[in-house]
KOLSE-442854 format. One record per residue: x, y, z of N, C-alpha, C in turn. Coordinates in steps of 0.02 Angstrom, whole numbers, plus 50000, padded with zeros to 5 digits. Layout:
N
XYZXYZXYZ/...
END
This chain:
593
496205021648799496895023548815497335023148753/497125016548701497675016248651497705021748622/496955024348590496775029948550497415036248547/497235039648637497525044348644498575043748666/498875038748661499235035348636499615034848579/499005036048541499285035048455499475045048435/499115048148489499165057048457499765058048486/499985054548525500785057948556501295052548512/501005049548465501545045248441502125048948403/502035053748387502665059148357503035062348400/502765060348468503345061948509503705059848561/503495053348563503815048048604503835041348544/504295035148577504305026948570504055023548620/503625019148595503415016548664504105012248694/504005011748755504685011948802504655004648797/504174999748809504244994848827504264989148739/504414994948706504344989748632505314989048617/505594985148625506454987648626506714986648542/506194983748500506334983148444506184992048404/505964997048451506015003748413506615006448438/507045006348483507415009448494507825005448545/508625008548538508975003248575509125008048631/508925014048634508955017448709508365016048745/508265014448792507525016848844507765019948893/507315024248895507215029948958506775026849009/506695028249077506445028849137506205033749152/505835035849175505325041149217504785040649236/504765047049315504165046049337503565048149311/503185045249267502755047349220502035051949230/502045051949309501525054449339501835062149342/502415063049348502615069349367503165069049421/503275076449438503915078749475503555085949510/503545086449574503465093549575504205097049587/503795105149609504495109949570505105107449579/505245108749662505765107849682506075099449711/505735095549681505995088249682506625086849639/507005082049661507505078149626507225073649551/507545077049515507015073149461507695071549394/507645063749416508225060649370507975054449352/507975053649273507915050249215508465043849220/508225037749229508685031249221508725029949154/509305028049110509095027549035509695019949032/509455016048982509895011248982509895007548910/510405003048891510485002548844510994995248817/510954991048771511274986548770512194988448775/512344993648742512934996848740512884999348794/513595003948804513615010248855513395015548821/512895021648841512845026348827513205032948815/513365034848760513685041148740513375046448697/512785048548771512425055748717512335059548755/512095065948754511535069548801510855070248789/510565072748829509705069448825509555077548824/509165079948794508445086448790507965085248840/507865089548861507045091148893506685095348853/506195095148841505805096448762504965098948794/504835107548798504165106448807503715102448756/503355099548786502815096048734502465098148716/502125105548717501635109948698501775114048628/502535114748657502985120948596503525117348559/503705113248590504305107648554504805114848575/505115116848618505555121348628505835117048662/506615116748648507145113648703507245116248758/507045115948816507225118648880507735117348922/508365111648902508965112248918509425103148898/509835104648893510125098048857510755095148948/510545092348931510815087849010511265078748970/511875080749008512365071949013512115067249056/512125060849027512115056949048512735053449064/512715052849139513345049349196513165043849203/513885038149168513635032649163513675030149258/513145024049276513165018849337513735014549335/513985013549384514385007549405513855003049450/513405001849444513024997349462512934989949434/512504984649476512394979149443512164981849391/512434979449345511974979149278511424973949269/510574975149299510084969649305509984970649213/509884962349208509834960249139510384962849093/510834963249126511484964949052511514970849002/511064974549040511104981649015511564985749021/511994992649003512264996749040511775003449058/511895005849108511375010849144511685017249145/511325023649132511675029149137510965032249183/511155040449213510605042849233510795050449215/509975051749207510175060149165509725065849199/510165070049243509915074449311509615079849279/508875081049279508565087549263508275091449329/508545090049376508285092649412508195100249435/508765105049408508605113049401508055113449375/507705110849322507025112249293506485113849343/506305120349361505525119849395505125121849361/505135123849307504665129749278504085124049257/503355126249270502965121949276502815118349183/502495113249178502455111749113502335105049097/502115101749043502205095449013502945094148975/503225091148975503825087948960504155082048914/504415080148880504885075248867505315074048861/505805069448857506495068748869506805063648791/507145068348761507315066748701508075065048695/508395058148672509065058248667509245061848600/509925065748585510155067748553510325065948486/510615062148488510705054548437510405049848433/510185047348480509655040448470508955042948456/508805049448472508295051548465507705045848520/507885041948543507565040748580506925045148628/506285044648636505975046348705505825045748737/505555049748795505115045848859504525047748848/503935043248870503255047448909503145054248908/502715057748911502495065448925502395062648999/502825069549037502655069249112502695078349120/502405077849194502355086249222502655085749260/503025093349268503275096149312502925103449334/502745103449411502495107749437502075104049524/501895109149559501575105849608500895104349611/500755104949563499995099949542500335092549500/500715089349502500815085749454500605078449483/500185079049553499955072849561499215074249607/499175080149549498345080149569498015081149628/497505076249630497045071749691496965063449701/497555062849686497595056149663497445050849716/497555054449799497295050449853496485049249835/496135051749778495565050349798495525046149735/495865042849693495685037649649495885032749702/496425032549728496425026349794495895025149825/495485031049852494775028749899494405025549823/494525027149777493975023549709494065018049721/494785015649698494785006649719494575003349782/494765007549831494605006049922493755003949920/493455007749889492655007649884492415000949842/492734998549793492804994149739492904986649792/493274985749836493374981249884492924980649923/492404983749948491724982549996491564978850011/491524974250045490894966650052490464971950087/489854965650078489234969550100488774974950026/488874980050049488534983349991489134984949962/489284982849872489794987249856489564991849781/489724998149794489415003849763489765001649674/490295001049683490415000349609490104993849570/489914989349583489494985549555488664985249582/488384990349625487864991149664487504983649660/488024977949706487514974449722487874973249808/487494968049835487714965949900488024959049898/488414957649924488654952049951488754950050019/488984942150022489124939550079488874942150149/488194942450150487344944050207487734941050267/487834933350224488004928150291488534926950320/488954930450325489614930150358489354932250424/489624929850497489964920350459489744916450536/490154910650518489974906150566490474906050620/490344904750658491004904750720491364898050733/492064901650726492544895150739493214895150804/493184892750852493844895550932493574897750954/492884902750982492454907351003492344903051086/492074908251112491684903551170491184901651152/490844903651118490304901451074490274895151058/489784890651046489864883151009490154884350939/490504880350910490704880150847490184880850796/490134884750722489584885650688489094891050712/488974893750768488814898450794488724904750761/487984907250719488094913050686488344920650715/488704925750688489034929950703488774935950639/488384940650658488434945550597489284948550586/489744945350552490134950050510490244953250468/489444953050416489614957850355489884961350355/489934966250305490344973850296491044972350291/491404977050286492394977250288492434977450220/492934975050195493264974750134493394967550117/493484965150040493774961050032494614962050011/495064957850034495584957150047496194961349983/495774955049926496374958249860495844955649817/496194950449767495504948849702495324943649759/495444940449786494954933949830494544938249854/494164936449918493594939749946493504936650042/493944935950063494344936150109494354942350158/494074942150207494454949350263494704947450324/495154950450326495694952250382495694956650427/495544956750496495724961350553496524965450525/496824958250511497484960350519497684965750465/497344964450392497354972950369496934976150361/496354975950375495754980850380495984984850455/496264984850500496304986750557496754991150541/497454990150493498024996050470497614999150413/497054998050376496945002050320496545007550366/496055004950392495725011350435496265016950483/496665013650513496845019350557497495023050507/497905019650454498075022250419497615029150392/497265028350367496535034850331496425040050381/496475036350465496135040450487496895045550502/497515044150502497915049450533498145052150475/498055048450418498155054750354497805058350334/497275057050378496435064850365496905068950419/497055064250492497315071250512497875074050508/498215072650479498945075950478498785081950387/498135080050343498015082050298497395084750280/496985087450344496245089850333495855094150276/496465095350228496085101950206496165096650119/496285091750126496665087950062496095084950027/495625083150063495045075650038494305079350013/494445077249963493515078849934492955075849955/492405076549936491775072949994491315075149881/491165069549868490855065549807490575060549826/490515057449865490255052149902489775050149951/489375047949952488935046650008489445041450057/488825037650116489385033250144489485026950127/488965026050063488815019850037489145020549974/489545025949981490065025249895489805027749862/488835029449854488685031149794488975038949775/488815041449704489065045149687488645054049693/488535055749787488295062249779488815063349877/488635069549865489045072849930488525070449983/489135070550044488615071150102488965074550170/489265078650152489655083250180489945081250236/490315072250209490805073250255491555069050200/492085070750225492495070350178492615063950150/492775060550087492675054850060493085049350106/493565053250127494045047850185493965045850231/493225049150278493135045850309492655043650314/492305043750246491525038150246492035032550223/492475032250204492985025350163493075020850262/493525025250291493745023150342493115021650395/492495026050393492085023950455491545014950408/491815013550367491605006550341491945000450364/492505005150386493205000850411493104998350469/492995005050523492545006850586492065001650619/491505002150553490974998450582490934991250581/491324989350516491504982350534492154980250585/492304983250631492864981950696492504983150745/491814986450759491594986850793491084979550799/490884976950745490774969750741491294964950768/491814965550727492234958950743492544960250828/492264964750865492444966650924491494964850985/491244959850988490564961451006490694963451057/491024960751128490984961551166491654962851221/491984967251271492594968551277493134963051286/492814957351307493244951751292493464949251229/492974949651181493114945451126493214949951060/493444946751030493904949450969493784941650891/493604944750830493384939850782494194942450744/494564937850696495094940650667495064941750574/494394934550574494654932450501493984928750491/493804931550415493084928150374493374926050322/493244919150331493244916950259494004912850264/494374906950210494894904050201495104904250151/495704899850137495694898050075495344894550023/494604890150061494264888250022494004892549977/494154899549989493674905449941494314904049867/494744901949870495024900849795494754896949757/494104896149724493784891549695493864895549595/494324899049596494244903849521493964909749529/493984914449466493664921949483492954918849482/492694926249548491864923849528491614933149550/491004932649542490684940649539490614939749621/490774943949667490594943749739489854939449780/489364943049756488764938349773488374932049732/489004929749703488824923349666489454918249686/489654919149750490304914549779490174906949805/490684903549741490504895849738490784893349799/491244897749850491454893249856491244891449942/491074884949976490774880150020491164877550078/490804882050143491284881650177490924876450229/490534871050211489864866250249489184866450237/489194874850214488254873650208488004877250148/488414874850084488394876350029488744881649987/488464882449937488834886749882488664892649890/488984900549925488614906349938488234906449988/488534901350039488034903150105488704905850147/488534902350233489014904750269489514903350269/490184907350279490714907150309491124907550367/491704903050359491994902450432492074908950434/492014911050516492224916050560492764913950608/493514917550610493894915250645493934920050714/493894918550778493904919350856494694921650857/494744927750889495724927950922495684924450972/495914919650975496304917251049496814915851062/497174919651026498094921051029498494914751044/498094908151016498404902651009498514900150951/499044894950943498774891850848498144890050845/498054890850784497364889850732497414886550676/496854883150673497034880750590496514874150597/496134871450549495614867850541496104860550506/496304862550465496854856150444497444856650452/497854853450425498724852850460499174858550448/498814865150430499174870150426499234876050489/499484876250540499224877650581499904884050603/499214888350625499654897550641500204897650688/500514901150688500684901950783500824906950807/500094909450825499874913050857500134913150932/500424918950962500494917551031500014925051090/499554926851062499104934851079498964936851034/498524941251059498214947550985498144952751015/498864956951021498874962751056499044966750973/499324961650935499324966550846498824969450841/498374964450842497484966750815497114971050853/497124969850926496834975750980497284980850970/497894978450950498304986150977498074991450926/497974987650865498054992750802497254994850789/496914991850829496264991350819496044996650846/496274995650931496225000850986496425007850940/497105008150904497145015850877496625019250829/496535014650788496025016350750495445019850788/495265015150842494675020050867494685025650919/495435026350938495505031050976495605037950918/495735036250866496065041150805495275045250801/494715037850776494005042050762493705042850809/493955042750880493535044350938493525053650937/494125057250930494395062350896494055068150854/494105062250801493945064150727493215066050736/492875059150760492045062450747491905066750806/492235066550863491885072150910491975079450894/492795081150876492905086150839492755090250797/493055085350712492705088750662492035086950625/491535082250644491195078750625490535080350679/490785082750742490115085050790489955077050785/490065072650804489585067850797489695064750907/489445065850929489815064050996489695056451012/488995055450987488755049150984489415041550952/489455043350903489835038950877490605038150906/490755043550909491495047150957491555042151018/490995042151059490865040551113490995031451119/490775029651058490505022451053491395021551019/491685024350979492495022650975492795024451027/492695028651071493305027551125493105023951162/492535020351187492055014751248492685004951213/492665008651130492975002751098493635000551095/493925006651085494765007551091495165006951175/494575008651196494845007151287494825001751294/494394996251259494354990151284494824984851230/494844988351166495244985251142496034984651153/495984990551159496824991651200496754987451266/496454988051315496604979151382496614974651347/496134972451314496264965251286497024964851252/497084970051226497954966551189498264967251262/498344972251297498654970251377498484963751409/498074961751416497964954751437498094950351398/498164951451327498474943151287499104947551243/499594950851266500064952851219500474946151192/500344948051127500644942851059500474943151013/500444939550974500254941450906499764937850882/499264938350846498874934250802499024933850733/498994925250701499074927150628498614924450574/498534924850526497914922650487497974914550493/497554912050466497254907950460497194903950397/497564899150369497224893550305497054887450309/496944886650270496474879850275496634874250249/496844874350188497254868250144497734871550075/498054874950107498434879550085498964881350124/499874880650093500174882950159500374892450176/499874896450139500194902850139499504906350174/499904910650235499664913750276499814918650294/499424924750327499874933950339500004930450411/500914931050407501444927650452501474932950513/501114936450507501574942850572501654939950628/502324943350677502544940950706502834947350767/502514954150756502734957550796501864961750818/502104964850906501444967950899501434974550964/502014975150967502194980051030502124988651001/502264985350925502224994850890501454996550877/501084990550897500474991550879500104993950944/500344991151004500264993651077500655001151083/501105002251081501275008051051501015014751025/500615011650959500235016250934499445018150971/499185009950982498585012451020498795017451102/499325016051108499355021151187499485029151197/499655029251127499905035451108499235038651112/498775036051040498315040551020497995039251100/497895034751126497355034451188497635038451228/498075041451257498315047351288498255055751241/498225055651193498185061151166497095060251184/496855052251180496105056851194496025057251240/496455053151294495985056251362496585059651409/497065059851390497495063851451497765060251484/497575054351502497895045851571498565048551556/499155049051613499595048551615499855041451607/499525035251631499785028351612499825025551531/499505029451513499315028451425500075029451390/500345036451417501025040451408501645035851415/501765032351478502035028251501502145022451470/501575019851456501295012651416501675014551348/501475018651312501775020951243502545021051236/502695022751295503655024251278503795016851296/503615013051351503615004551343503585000651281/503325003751261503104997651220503635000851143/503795006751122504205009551065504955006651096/505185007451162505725003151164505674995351140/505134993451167505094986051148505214984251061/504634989951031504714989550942505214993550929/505844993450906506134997350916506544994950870/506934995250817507194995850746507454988450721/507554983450761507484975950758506874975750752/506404976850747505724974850718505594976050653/505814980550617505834980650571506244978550493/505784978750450505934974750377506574979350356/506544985950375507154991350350507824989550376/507944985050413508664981750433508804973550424/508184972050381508334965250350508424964850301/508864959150265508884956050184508144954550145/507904949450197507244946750199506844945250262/506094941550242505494942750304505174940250281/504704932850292504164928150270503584933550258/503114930750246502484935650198502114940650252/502134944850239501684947850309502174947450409/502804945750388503244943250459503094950750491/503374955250452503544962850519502984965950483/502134967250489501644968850484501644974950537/501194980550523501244984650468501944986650455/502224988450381502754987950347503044993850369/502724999350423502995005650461502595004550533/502965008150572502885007650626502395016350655/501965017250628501725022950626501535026150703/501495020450746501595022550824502235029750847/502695026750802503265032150828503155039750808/502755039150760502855047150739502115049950777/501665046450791501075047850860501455050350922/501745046350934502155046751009502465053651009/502765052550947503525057050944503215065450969/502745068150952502535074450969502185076551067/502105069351086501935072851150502405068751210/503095067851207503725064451240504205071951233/504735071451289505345076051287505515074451230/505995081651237506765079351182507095075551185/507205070751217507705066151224507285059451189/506635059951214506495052851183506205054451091/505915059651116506095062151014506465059750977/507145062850999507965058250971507825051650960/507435048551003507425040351019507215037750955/506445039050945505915038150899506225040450826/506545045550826506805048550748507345042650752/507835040950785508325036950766508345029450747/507485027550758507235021650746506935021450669/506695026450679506665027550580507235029050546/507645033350563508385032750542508645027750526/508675025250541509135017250573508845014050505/508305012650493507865010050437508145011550381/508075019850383508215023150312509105022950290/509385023250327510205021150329510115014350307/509965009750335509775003950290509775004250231/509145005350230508735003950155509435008550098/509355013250105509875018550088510765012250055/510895011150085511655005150074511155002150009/510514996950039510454992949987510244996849912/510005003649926509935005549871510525006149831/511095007949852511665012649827511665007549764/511774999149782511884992949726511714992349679/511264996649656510774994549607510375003249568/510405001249492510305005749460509585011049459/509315005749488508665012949506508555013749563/509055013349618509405017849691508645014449743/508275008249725507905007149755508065002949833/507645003349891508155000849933507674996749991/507234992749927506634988949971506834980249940/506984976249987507204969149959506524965849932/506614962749870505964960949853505814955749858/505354955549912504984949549917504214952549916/503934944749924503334946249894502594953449931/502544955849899502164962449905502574968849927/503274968349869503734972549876503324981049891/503264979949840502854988749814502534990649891/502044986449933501994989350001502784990050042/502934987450032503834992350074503994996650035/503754998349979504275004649946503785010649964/502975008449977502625015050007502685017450059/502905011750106502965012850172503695013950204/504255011450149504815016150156504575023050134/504355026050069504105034550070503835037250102/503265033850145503055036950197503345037750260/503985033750281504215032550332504735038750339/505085040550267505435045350247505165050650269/504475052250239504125057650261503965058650333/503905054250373503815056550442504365058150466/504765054650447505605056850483505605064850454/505615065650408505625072150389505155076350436/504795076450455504275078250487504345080550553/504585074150583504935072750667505495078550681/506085076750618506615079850630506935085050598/506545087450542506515091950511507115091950455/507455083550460507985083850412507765082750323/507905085050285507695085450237508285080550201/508935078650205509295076150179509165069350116/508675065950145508435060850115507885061250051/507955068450040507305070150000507645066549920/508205067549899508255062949831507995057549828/508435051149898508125045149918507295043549918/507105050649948506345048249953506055048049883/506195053449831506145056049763506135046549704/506745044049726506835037949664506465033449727/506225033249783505775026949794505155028349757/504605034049758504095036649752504135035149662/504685037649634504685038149561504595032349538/505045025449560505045019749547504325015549536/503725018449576503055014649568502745017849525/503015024349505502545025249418503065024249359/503625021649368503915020349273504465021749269/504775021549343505475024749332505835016049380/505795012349326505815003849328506115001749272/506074996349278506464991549217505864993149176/505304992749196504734989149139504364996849122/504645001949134504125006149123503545008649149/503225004149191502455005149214502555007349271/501865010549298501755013549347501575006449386/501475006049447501055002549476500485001449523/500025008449498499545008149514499025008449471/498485005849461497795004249412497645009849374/497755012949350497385020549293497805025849297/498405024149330498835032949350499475031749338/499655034549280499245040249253498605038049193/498245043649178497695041349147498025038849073/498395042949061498815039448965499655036948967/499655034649032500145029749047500085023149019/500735020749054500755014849057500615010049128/500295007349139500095006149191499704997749180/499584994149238499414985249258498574987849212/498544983849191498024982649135497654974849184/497984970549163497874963849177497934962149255/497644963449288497644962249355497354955149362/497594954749438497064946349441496644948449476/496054950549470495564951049489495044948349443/494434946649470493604945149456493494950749419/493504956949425492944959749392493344963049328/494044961249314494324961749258494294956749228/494424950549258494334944049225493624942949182/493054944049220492424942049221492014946749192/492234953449220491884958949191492054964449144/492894964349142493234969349101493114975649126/493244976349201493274983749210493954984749251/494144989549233494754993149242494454998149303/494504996949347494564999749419495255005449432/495305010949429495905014949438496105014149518/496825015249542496865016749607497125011849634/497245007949620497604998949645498154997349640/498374999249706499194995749706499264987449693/499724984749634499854979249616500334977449695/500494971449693501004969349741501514969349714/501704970849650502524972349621502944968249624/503504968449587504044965649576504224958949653/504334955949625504764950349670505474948049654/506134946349700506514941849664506244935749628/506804934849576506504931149513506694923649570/507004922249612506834914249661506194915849680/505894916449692505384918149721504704915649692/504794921049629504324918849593504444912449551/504974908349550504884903549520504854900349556/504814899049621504434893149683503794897349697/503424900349684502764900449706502194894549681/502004892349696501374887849672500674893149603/500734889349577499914889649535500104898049501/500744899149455500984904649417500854901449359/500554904049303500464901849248500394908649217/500814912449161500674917749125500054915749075/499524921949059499044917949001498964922648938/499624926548936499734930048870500714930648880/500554934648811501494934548787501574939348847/502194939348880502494944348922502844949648880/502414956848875502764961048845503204964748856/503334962248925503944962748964504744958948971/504584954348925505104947248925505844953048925/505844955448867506704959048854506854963348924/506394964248991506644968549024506584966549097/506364960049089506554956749159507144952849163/507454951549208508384950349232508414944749282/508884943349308509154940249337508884940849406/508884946449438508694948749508507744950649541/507414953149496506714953849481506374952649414/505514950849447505094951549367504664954649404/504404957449347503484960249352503224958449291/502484954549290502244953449236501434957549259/501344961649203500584962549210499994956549136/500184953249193499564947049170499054944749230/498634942649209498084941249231498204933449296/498654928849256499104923049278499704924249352/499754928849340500244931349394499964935149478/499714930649506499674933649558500024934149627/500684934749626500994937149632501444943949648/501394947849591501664953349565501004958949519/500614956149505500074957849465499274959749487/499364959549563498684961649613498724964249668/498054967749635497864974649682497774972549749/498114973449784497824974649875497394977849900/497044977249934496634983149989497024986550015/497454983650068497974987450128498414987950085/498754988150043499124989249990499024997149970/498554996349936498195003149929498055009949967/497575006850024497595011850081498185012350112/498855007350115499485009950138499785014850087/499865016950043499755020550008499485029649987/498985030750057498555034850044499055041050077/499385038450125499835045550157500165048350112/500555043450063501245044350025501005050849970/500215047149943499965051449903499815055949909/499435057549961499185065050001499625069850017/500165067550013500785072850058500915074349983/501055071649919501345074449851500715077949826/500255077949847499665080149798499425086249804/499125090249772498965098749769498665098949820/498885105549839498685109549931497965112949924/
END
């Protein structure tokens, strides 16, 4: 990456060095297509008094000279902020943005409607990279023995095949609670996007076709381990593995860490029984697991669908809707919530809502079988989740509190209800985006997601939330708004960087992740949403933060947020699974048709 770096050095400064230049520019470095809002944050110890060039990068021809209008905004870190509107520009092309006088630049970025590729499918790269069980990018296997049973009717210790799923983030950890939103997430952005996903993939990740599309050999991995943690219609498994798995980075099937019967053997398996949980004095409070059935149930009503449909598979079809019918009663019989599980550790995924997740499973389960009670059940339960549930009308929300970070039930629903309850469902995402919208106005890069920890998943799931409203109601109004959330996770930030793993390929982008196989192995995995920026309280009460290089970020973190891409920071500095796959809509909807 440095290499090709050094050939554009005659026509950019690097952004994040402040000793070359006392202007820095902002932009979305990945691109802009045609007709997007596409405006440049530029800031500066002074106030700014220039105009900025747009400069093809091919021909060095000026393609139009644009003012910069200074912000009345906070000034984060004592900067003053101006922003510089190119947005008449469609004409397709590579680009830079040159100040007049300071000569300052930005990045090479594109404009056109290819300017973000196929980029949903470097996300399934990292998604594949997370595997337990067999994982293709390091072709070995891990964790055989997952796990042991713990709350079950079962005796305690009780073996349970749970292999397969994903691991969590860099730990190695899985969750119902987001393996259940990463799958049915995949599966309604295959359908709302069928013609979008390449098939390079077997179902084991390796690298040949098998003619079925890469999204949903990613998602039927998802599938088959829920169909595990589901054995039987009563019972429901939530969670493998604790916090004992923090023992340091380690390579997946060489895991030190001992959960009774040694180093790399079995692990706890956690039972829903929609009560608290917890092995030592840290204990959940859990009151149902209609989250986990509910969201579980959609998922398999989504691929009950999918494979009978476009996949001819009836067999498998058959065996997800036998699953989603039963998963959906069980959350009717224990509606509440389930929440993870630690062990000697006090941080846990807090969720605390689960009616949008009943919601969603009733929707899709009426679109597969027709039940008029399914119909019924669905509009129940969207009053119940209904815009007090969500993070888009709060300041703040403990870690994981309003899980999943959109309520993707409503825009299911929203197509087979009257007009009147249409209105209903659009005005609940409304309501959000009017929100978020105020808190953006405050602040110089118009962002309008409060940061707490695993910000960057609310700023995807505000863009995607944008996009369904758009969708629902055909209002387009919010398209700037949606424009600087989306821009903000590749470089249109304080710090410059994108925040996802390789994209763009001669960007700037998280290098230092906390993960094992960067730590251990030095590989750069593309496709990985970091958890992003936090308020700076935040991160200075978290436990066990230690930076383990210079922050080459120091001059451009403030008062209000940091992001460090170090290895030390986990925090702000690691890749998610559900992070990622929440992610996959936002991308698919910007990416070439």
């Amino acid at each position: 990456m440095f290499k090709l770096l050094l050939l554009f050095a005659v026509f950019w400064t690097d952004p994040n060095n402040p000793e070359n230049t006392a202007v820095h520019i902002r932009i979305n470095q990945l691109g802009y297509l045609t007709e997007d809002s596409k405006i440049a944050v530029v800031f500066s110890d002074k106030p700014i008094r220039e105009s900025f060039q747009l400069l093809d990068h091919n021909t060095g021809e000026v393609i139009g000279e644009f003012k910069s209008q200074r912000l009345k905004k906070d000034n984060w870190g004592g900067f003053e902020y101006s922003e510089v509107d190119f947005s008449q520009v469609q004409k397709s092309g590579s680009y830079y943005l040159k100040g007049k006088r300071s000569e300052a630049t930005s990045t090479i970025f594109r404009i056109g409607d290819d300017a973000y590729g196929n980029h949903q499918e470097t996300l399934l790269e990292f998604m594949r990279q997370q595997r337990c069980g067999y994982n293709p990018t390091l072709d070995m296997v891990c964790h055989e023995k997952d796990g042991r049973s713990f709350f079950g009717p079962m005796p305690d210790s009780t073996f349970v095949d749970l292999s397969g799923g994903w691991h969590d983030a860099g730990d190695q950890l899985k969750y119902l609670i987001t393996s259940s939103y990463a799958t049915a997430h995949m599966l309604m952005t295959y359908e709302m996007y069928p013609d979008r996903f390449e098939d390079k993939v077997n179902a084991l990740g390796q690298p040949w076709p098998n003619g079925i599309p890469d999204i949903l050999d990613e998602a039927k991995w998802g599938l088959d381990w829920i169909h595990k943690m589901h054995p039987a219609p009563d019972q429901l498994f939530h969670q493998v593995a604790d916090d004992r798995d923090h023992r340091g980075f380690k390579i997946p099937n060489q895991d030190n860490s001992d959960y009774g019967w040694g180093e790399n053997q079995y692990r706890a398996a956690y039972f829903a029984t929609g009560k608290p949980q917890g092995l030592r004095q840290y204990q959940s409070e859990a009151t149902g697991v209609a989250n986990l059935a509910g969201r579980s149930a959609a998922a398999m009503a989504l691929a009950a669908r999918i494979w009978e449909k476009d996949l001819n598979d009836p067999l498998f079809a058959a065996k997800c809707k036998k699953a989603a019918i039963s998963l959906y009663n069980l959350g009717r019989e224990k509606e509440g919530f389930q929440q993870g599980n630690s062990y000697g550790a006090p941080y846990r995924y807090n969720e605390e809502t689960w009616a949008d997740d009943m919601e969603w499973a009733a929707a899709e389960l009426y679109k597969l079988t027709g039940e008029n009670d399914y119909l019924d059940q669905a509009k129940k339960y969207a009053l119940m989740s209904n815009t007090e549930d969500s993070w888009t009308v709060r300041d703040s929300a403990a870690h994981y509190q309003l899980y999943p970070f959109i309520n993707m039930g409503h825009y299911s629903l929203h197509e087979i209800v009257d007009e009147d309850f249409k209105k209903v469902l659009e005005g609940y995402y409304l309501d959000g985006i009017k929100y978020t919208l105020q808190r953006a106005e405050k602040n110089p890069f118009h962002i309008g997601v409060p940061f707490i920890w695993c910000s960057n998943n609310l700023l995807t799931s505000l863009v995607t939330q944008v996009i369904l409203y758009e969708k629902m109601s055909g209002d387009k109004s919010f398209s700037p708004f949606l424009s600087a959330q989306r821009d903000w996770l590749f470089g249109r930030n304080p710090w410059g960087t994108s925040m996802f793993t390789g994209i763009p390929e001669n960007g700037e982008y998280p290098i230092e992740v906390h993960t094992s196989l960067f730590v251990l192995l030095g590989l750069e995995v593309p496709g990985g949403l970091v958890d992003g920026p936090v308020y700076t309280s935040i991160y200075n009460n978290l436990i066990g933060l230690t930076l383990l290089k210079e922050d080459k970020f120091a001059a451009f973190q403030n008062e209000h947020v940091v992001y460090h891409d170090d290895v030390g920071d986990y925090s702000t500095n690691e890749p998610t699974m559900d992070g990622t796959a929440g992610a996959i809509l936002m991308m698919t909807h910007f990416s070439k048709k």
